[in-house]
C-alpha positions in Angstrom: 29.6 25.7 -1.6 29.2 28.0 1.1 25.8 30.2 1.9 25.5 34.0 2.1 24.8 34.0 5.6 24.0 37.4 5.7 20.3 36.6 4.1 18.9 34.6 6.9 19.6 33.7 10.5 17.6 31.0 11.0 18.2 27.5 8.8 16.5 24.1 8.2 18.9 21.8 6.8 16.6 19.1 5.4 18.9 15.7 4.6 22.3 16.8 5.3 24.6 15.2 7.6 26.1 17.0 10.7 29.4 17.1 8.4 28.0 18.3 5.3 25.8 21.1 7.1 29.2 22.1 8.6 31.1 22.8 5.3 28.5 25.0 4.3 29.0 27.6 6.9 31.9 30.2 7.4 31.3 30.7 10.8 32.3 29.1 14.3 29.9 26.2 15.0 28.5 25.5 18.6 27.0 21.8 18.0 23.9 20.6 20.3 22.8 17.2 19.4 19.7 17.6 22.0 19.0 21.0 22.8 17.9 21.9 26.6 16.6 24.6 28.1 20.2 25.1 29.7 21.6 25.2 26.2 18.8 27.6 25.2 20.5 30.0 28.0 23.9 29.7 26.9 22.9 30.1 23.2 21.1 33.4 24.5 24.9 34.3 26.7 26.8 33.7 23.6 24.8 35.3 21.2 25.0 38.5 23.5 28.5 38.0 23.4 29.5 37.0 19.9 32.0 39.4 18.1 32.4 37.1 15.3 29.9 35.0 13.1 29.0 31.9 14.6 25.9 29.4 13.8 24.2 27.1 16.8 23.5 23.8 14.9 20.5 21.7 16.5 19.9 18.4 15.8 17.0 17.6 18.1 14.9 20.1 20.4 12.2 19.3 22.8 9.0 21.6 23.0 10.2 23.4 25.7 13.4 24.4 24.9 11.9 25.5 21.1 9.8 27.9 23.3 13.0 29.2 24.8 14.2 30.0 21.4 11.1 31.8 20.0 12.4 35.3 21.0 15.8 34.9 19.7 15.2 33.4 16.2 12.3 36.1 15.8 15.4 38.8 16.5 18.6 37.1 16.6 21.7 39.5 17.1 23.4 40.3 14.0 26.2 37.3 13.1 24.0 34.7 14.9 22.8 31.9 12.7 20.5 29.2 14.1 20.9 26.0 11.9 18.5 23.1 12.5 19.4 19.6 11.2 16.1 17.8 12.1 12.9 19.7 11.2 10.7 16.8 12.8 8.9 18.0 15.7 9.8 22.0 15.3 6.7 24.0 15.8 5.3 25.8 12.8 6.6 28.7 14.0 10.6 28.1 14.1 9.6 26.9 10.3 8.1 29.8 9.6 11.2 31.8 10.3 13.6 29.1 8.3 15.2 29.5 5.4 14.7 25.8 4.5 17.7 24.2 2.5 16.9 21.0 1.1 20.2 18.6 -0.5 20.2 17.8 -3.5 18.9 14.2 -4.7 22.0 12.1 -6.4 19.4 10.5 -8.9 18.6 12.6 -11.7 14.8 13.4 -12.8 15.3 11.3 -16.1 16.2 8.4 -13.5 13.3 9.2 -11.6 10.9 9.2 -14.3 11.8 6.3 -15.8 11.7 4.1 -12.4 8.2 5.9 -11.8 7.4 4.3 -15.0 7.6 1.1 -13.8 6.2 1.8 -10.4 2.8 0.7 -9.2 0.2 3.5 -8.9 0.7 4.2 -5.3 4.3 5.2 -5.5 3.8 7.3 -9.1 0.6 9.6 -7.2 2.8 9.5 -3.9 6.1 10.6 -5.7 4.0 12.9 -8.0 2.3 15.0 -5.1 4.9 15.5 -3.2 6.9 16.9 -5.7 7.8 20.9 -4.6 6.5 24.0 -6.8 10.1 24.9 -8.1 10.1 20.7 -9.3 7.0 20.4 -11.0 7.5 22.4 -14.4 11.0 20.4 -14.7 9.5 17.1 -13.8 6.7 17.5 -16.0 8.6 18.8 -19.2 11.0 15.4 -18.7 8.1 13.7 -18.6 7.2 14.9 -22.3 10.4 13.8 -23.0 9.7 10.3 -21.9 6.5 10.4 -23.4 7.4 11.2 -26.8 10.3 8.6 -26.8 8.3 6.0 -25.8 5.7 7.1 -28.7 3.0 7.9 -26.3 2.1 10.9 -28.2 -1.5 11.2 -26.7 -0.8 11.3 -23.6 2.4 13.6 -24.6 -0.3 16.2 -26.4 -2.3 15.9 -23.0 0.3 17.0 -20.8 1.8 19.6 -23.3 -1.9 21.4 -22.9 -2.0 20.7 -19.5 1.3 22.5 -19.0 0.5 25.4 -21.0 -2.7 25.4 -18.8 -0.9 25.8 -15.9 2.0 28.3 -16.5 -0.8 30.4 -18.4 -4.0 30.4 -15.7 -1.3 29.5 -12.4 -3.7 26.6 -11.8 -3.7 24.9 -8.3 -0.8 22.8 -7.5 -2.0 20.3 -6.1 -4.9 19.7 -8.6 -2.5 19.7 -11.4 -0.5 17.1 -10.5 -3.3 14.8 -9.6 -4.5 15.5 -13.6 -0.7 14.8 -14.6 -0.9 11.5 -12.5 -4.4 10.4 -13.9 -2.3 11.4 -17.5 -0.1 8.9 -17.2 -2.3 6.4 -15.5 -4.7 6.8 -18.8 -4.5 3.7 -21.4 
């Protein structure tokens, strides 16, 4: 799988290895494990320079040296791809300019689900709201699925309404999945 890199130029790669990252890319790779303020000057020489695609993966990056590279991710020259493997510690504003990419998880939803159904509640709300906007409507509509073949058809009718509820009015996020977690903590 390889990404159109002609979208972005600047990437968060959240929970891929250096190796992985790599393969995604058709491009020539300059790899910094610890970016410096050095390296941030050489990036900025290259990238002047580059007559061919190539993409500068980070894997760490002090405070400093992510000040050094404000300018340049805001206007990177054209075939210049930023790619950051670590987004702990980046400032809001290299974030802000990411395209994040996050890896797929092995273990299916239906997996999921059914080991959050033998969780305690701690781990059901903490799995539950952190779940992304593009997951909820899939994790929810497996979770009618579980419901309904575990004959739980109260709480099934509950979160079918609740759904509907929330594609219909675009209720908050947040709010919503606390009511789906206090639906499946019900009795």
């Amino acid at each position: 799988m390889e990404f159109s890199l002609d979208k972005f130029s600047v990437y968060i790669l959240d929970g891929f290895r250096k190796d992985e990252a790599e393969a995604l890319f058709d491009a020539k790779i300059e790899y910094f494990d610890k970016l410096s303020i050095d390296d941030v000057r050489n990036i900025k020489q290259m990238a002047e320079t580059a007559t061919s695609k190539i993409a500068f993966f980070i894997n760490e990056v002090g405070f400093e040296a992510q000040n050094a590279l404000l300018k340049i991710t805001e206007e990177p020259p054209q075939n210049v791809y930023f790619v950051f493997l670590n987004k702990e510690l980046l400032l809001d504003t290299l974030i802000s300019r990411a395209q994040i990419i996050r890896k797929p998880s092995k273990r299916s939803i239906d997996d999921e689900i059914e080991r959050l159904m033998n969780s305690d509640k701690e781990e059901i709300f903490s799995y539950i709201m952190q779940l992304k906007k593009d997951e909820i409507l899939t994790f929810t509509e497996k979770l009618k699925d579980t419901l309904a073949l575990k004959g739980e058809y109260r709480k099934l009718e509950k979160l079918s309404e609740m759904i509907a509820d929330f594609k219909q009015f675009n209720l908050n996020e947040q709010l919503f999945l606390a009511n789906v977690f206090d639906c499946i903590m019900e009795a």
